[in-house]
N, C-alpha and C positions, 0 to 999 in steps of 0.2 A: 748641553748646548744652551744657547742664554742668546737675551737681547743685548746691545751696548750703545750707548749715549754718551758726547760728551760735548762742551761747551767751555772753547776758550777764548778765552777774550775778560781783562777786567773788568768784574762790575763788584761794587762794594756792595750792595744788596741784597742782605740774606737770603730774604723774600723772594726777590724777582731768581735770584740762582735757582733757591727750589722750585717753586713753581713751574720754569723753564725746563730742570731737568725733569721733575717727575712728569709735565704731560708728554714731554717725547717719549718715558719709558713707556707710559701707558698704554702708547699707541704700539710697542713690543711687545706685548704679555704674551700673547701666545705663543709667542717663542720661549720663555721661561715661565709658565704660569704657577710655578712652585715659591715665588717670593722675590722681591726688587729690594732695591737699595741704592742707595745714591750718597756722595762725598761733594763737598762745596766749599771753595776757601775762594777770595775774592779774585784769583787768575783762571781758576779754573771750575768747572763743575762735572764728575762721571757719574752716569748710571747705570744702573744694572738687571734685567728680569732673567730670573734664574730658573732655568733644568735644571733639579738635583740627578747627578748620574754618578758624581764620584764622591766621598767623604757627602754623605748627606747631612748630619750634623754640622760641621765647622765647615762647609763650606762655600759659604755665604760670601758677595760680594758685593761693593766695592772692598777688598783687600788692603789692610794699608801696615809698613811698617814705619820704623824711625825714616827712612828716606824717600822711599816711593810708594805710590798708590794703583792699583792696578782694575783695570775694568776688562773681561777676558770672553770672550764667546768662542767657545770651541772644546778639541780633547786635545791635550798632549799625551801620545797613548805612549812614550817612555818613558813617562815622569819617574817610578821606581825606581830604573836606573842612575836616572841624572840625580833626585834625590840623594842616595847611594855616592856616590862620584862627589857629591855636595857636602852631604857628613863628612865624607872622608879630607875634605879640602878646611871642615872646622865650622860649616854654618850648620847651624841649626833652624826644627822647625816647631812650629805651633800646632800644626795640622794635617792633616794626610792627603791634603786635596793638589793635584795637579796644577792648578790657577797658584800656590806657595810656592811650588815648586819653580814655573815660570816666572815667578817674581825674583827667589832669591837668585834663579840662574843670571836675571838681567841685573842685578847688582852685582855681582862677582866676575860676570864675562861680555856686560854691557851688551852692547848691538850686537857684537859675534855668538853671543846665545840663540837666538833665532836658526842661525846652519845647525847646532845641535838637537833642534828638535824635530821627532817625526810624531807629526800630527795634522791637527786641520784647524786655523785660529785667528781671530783677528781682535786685535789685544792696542789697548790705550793705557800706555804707561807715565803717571807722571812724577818727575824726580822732584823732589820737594826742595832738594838741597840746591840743586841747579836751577830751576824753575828752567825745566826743560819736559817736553811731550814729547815722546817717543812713540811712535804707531808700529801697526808691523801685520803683516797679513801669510797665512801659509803660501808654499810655493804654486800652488796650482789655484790659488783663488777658490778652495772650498767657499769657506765662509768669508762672506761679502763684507766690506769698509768701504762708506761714504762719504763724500766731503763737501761741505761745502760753506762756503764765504758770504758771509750776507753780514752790511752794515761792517760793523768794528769786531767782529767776532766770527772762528771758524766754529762751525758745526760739523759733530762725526756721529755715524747710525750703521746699523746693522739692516736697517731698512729704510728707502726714502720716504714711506710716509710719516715719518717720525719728524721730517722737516717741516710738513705742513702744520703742525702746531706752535710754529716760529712765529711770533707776534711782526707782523707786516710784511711776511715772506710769502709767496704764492708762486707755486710748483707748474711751470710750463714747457711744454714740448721746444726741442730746436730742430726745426722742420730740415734741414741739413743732416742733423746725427742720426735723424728718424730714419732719412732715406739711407744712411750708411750700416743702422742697424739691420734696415730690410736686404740690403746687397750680403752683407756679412752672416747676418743671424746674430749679428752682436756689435758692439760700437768696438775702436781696435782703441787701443793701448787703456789712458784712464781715463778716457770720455765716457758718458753715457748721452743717453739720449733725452736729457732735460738741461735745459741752459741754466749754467753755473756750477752746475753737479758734477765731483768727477768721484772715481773710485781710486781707490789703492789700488795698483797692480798685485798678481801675487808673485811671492818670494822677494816684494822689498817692504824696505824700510823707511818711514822718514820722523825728520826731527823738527821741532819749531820750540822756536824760542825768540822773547819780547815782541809776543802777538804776531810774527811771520815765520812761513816754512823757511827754515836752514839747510837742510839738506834731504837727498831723496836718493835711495841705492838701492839697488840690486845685492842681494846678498845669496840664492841664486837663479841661475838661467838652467831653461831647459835644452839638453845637449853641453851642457860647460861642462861635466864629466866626461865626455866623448873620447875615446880614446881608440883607434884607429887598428886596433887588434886581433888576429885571427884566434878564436877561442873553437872548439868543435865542439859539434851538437851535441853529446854524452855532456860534456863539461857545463855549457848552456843549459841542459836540463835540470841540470843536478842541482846549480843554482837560481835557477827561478823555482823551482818546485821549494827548494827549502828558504827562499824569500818570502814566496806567499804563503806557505805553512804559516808563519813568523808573523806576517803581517796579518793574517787572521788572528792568529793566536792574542797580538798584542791590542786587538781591536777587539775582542770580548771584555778587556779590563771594564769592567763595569761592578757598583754597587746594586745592581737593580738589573732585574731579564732583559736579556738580548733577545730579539728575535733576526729574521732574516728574508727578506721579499725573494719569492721564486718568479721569476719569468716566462720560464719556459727554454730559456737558449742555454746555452754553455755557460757563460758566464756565472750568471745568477746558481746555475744547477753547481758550477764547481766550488762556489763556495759555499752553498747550504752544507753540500759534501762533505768541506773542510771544517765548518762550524759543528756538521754531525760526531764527525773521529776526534774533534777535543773538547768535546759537552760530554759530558755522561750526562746528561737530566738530558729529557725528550723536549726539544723548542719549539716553538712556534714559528712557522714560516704563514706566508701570506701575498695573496695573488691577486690577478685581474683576472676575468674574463667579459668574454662580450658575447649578448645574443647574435650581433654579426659575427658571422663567421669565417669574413673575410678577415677578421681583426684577431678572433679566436687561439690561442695555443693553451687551452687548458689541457688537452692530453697530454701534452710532452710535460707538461708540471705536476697532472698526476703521475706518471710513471717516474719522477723523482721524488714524490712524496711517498711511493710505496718504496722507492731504495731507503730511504732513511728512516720511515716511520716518524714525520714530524707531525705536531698537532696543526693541524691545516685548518686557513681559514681563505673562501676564495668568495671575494666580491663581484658580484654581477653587473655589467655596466648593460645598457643601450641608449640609443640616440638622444632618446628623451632627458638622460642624466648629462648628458654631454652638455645639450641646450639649457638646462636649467643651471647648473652649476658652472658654464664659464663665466658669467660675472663674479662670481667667487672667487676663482680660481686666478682670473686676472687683478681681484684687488689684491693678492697674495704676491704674482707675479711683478705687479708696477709696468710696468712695459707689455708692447705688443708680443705676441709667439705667433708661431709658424703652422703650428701642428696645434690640434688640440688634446696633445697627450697628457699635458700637466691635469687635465680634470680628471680622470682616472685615479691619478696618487695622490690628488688632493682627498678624495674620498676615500682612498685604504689607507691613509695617513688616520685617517678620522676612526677607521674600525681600529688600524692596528693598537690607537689610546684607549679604546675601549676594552679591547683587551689586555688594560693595564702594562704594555710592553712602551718602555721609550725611546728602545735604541734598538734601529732596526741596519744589519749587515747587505749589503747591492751590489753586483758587480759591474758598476759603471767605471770609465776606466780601462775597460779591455778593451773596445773598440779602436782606444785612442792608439793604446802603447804596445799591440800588438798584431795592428792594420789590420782592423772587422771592416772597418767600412768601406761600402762601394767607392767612395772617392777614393782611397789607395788603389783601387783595381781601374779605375778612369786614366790615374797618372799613370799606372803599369801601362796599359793600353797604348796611350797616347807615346808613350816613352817609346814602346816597342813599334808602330804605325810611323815613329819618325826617322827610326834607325831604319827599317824594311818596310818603305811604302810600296815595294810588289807583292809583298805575303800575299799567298791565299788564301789563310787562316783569319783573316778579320772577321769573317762573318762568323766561324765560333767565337773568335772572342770579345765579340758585342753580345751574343747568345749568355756569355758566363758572366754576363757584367749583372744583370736581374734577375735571379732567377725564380724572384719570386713574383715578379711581372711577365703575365703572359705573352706579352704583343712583345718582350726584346726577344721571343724567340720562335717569332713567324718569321719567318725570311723572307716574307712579301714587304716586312718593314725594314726590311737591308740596308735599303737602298738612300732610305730617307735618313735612317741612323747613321750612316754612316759620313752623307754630306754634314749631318749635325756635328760629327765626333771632330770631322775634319776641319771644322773650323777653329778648332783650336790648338792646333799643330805648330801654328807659329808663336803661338804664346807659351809652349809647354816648357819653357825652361826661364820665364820673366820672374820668379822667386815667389809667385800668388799660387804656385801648385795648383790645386785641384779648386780653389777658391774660383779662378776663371769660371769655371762653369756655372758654378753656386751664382755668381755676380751675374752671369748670362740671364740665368733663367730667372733671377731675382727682379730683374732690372725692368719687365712688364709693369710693376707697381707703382713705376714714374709715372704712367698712363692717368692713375685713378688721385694725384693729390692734387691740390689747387696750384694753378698752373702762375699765382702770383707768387710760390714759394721759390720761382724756376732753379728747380733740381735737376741737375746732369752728375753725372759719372765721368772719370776721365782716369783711363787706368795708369797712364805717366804719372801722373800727377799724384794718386793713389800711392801708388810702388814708392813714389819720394820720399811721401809723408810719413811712410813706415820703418825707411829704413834704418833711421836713428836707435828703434828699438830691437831690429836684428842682432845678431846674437853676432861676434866677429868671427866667426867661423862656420859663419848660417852658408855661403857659398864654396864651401866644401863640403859640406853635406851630401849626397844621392836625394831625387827626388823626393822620396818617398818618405827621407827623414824631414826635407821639408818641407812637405804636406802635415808628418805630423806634429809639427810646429802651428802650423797654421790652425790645424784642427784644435790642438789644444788652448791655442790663447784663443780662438775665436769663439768656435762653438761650445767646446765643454764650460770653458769659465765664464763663460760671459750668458752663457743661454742653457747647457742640458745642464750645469751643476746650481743654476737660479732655479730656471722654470718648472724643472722636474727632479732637483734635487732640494735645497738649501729651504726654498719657498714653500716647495708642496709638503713636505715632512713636519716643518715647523711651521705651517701655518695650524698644526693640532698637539705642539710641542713634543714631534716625536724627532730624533737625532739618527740622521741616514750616516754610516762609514763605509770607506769608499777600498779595500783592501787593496784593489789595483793598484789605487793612486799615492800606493806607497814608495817614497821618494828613492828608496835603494833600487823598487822593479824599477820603478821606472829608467831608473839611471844604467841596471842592468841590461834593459835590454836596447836602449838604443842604438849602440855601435855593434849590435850583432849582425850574421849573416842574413842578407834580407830572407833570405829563401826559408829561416828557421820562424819567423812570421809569416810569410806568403809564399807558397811554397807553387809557384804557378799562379794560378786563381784562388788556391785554397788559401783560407782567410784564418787567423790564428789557429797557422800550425804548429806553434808549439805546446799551446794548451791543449789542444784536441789531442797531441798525442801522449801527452801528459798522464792525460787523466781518462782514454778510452776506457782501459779497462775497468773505472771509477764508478763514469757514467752509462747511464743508459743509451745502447745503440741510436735508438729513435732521437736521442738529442744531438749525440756527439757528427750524424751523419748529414742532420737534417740540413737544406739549405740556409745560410744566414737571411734573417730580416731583421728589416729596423723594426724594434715596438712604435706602433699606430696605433692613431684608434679614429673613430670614425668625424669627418669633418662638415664636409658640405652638407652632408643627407644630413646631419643633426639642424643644421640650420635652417635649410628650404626643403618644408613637407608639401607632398601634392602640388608641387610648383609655387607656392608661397613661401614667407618668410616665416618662421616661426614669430609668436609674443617677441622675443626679447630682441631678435636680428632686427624685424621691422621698426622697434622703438631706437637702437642703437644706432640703425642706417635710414633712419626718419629725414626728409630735409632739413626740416628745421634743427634739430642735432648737430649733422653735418654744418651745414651754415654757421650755426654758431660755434661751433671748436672749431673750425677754417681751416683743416688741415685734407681736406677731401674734396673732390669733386663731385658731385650732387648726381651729374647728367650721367658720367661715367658709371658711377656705383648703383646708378637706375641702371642704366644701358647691360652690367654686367649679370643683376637680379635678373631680368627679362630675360636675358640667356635660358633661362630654366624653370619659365613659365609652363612649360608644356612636360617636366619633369626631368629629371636626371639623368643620364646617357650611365648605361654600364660602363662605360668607358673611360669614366673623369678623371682627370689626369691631374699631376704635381704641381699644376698652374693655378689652376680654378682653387682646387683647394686652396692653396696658401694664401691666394688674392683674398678668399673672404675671411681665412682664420687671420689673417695680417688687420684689415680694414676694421672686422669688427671687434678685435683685442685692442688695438690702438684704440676707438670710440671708445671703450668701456674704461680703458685705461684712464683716457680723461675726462671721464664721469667721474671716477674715486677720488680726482686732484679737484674737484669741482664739487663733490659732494661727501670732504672728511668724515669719517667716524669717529665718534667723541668717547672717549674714556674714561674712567673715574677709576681711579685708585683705593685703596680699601689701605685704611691705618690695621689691621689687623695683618696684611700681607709683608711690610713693612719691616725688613731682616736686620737690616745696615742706616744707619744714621749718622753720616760724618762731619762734624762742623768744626771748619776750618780755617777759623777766622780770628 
């Protein structure tokens, strides 16, 4: 896994080329800190900070042959194959490294090479012969592509503070995307949340050529395999089990140890499982725990490490680490988060390098593509509450919605959940699935910015704006298929594969794979019977039954929860603000970044003067991990880190002129 940089737009000077590309790389290093490299000819300029994971000798980058030149962040984990399938078609190779592999595929099958690869990638291709840029990002937005336009020249980055070393470019919030990120947990299609900035969507591609984009495609959609067929559960099993076998198996390809993070839930447990039955050598897994123990599941992670016998290493978090490490964590992130869970794996990213391991196995993933999360059980609800609003079963089935929240299952709180559920009975078929709710209780946040930004919500208007990028067969879909539509462009790509995947991993140059999110499961299972993913309430039934006999009772039984970790209480000790919240939510701060309300963000602190309620709920939290992620966010655009590159690191030297 590696950094990428490129710079197009003419400039004939050699000089100004290098200099430009090396300090944006430098501002990537810790995403490849094993060596950089960079290529310059007066159209274009790529750069490169390299993780060696595959061919460690030769394969170094910027790449380049007689025709194209290729700059590549990511794995293609079937590169053997297509290799293979390539010899046999007459090309030859120089190298054993995947990044050749993807080169010579896009010269032999052009832009339709991208559909043959299963991987995770985002790759700057340029044809020397055509004087053409070719981009291209995996289908689910693993790894991030930036873009952006400044002066006479596009700019691309694997990260945007590689933008802030643009000589007269300075990186500012769009108070508009900001509030769309906070409704969403992500900005929708290739917006982000800084004016000018967009991203590559994932699974396209685009082209430019005589210094503007030409073209932009989808090459593909998720559900555009969809096929409307009855398959039975024996048959279903038989093929996801030997999907993900597969896609374990092809995701160990590495030069260099694998290891694998345990969780504690199913997921993480069923693929150490899988990783344990095709290692013969004993691996290293690696975990969180917390002295809260509200946040706590190091049991169910020990009783998987005595199944497998791996070498275990389990980092200890509390409050204090939370506090001290989320300005870190957010100049890693660039944007605000929700939750303060990315600080946790910014820290075992840090041990798991220590332990010499670079590529660490997750199963993130499952929640998406085979409905874990409580938002599929909100739609199920609502779905069921509008077909039989006399049931007299709603009060279990708001009881089964949390069950890891005490108060959804006092019944004295019935009354009020339920007028809550019910307001969104008329929206539960407008195409935002489960999103309504998310936006509901997002939309408090409008409260706390400056009120000369005036940000409103307007969900028509909303729904318009999106539908360009629906899918043409997104309104035959069920529910729940698009919900998980929604959940996957929104939250995983755009927020849990940033904040707590892509970000937190390599901000210590370690390389997180996503087994789940292998493009066959996924395509397998989304036209199956819903009931073989949510079999009731029960939430990935088909893994559970998959693999009971696998796992340990205590995991396969237990209830689902989302990984947490602890939020407010890191912030306000004893009814104050910790060091870092008071300097971050200072007035003078707020005043000067202008993106907050002063009176409010007082008014909201004094809430919790007198200390914290057992009781704090989904609101409070996110109000302050929101306000103070964003502050800190634009401290980092306001206060760059400067780099210096070493001529000894220094792999690739292209001069193109």
């Amino acid at each position: 896994m590696c950094g990428i940089a490129g710079v197009y737009g003419k400039d004939h000077s050699k000089d100004s080329r290098r200099n430009e590309i090396q300090n944006m790389i430098a501002s990537l290093r810790h995403r490849g800190p094993d060596g950089y490299g960079y290529y310059i000819s007066p159209e274009i300029s790529l750069g490169h900070s390299r993780l060696s994971i595959v061919d460690l000798s030769t394969g170094d980058q910027p790449l380049m042959t007689d025709n194209c030149v290729i700059s590549f962040n990511g794995e293609i984990y079937n590169y053997i194959e297509l290799r293979k399938e390539l010899q046999h078609r007459g090309v030859h190779f120089s190298t054993t490294s995947d990044t050749e592999v993807l080169l010579k595929a896009y010269e032999f099958y052009g832009e339709k090479c991208f559909e043959r690869l299963n991987g995770q990638f985002a790759v700057l291709i340029w044809d020397k012969k055509k004087k053409e840029l070719v981009i291209a990002r995996d289908r689910y937005g693993i790894r991030p592509l930036y873009i952006l336009e400044h002066k006479d020249k596009i700019y691309f980055s694997s990260e945007l503070k590689a933008f802030d070393h643009i000589k007269g470019y300075s990186r500012e919030f769009d108070p508009e995307r900001l509030f769309e990120h906070c409704l969403l947990w992500n900005t929708y299609s290739d917006h982000t949340v800084y004016r000018g900035i967009k991203s590559l969507p994932g699974g396209r591609f685009a082209k430019f050529k005589d210094g503007i984009k030409v073209l932009e495609q989808k090459y593909y959609e998720l559900g555009g395999n969809y096929l409307c067929h009855q398959r039975s559960y024996t048959d279903v099993e038989e093929e996801f089990n030997y999907l993900l076998q597969d896609a374990v198996q092809l995701r160990l390809r590495s030069d260099v140890p694998v290891g694998a993070y345990l969780s504690g839930g199913i997921d993480s447990s069923v693929i150490t499982h899988l990783v344990h039955s095709k290692t013969r050598k004993r691996f290293k897994t690696f975990s969180i725990a917390f002295d809260d123990k509200e946040f706590d599941e190091s049991s169910f992670q020990n009783d998987m490490v005595r199944q497998i016998n791996s070498d275990h290493f389990s980092l200890n978090i509390n409050h204090k680490h939370i506090d001290e490490y989320f300005p870190e964590a957010i100049y890693h992130t660039e944007r605000p988060v929700f939750r303060t869970a990315s600080v946790p794996l910014f820290l075992l990213s840090e041990k798991v390098r220590e332990h010499d391991i670079k590529v660490v196995l997750t199963g993130e993933g499952a929640d998406e593509i085979l409905w874990g999360y409580d938002s599929f059980k909100e739609v199920k609800m609502l779905e069921f509450w509008s077909k039989f609003p006399e049931s007299n079963i709603r009060p279990q089935l708001i009881k089964k919605l949390y069950p890891h929240l005490n108060h959804y299952s006092d019944e004295r709180q019935y009354g009020m959940m339920k007028m809550f559920y019910e307001g969104f009975l008329g929206g539960v078929d407008n195409r935002l699935a489960s999103l309504n709710i998310r936006i509901h209780n997002n939309k408090i946040i409008k409260n706390y910015f400056n009120k000369d930004h005036h940000l409103s919500y307007n969900e028509s208007s909303f729904i318009q704006s999106i539908l360009p990028d629906l899918p043409k067969n997104y309104d035959s879909w069920n529910q729940l298929q698009q919900n998980q539509y929604m959940e996957m462009k929104t939250l995983l790509s755009g927020y849990l594969l940033s904040s707590q995947g892509d970000r937190m991993s390599l901000a210590h140059g370690v390389e997180g794979r996503y087994p789940f999110l292998d493009h066959r499961l996924v395509d397998c299972l989304f036209s199956v019977n819903e009931k073989f993913k949510m079999n009731g309430f029960s939430q990935k039934y088909l893994l559970s039954q998959s693999f009971k006999k696998q796992i340990p009772p205590s995991i396969v039984n237990r209830p689902k929860r989302p990984y947490m970790s602890p939020d407010l209480r890191s912030f306000i000790v004893d009814g104050k603000p910790t060091e870092n919240t008071a300097y971050f939510l200072s007035e003078d701060l707020i005043k000067e970044y202008g993106l907050f309300n002063f009176k409010f963000v007082q008014r909201f602190l004094n809430k919790f003067k007198n200390g914290i309620p057992s009781n704090i709920g989904y609101r409070d939290n996110m109000i302050i991990t929101f306000i103070l992620s964003t502050q800190i966010a634009n401290y980092w655009i306001k206060h760059p880190r400067q780099y210096a590159l070493s001529q000894d690191d220094l792999k690739v030297e292209i001069i193109d002129y």
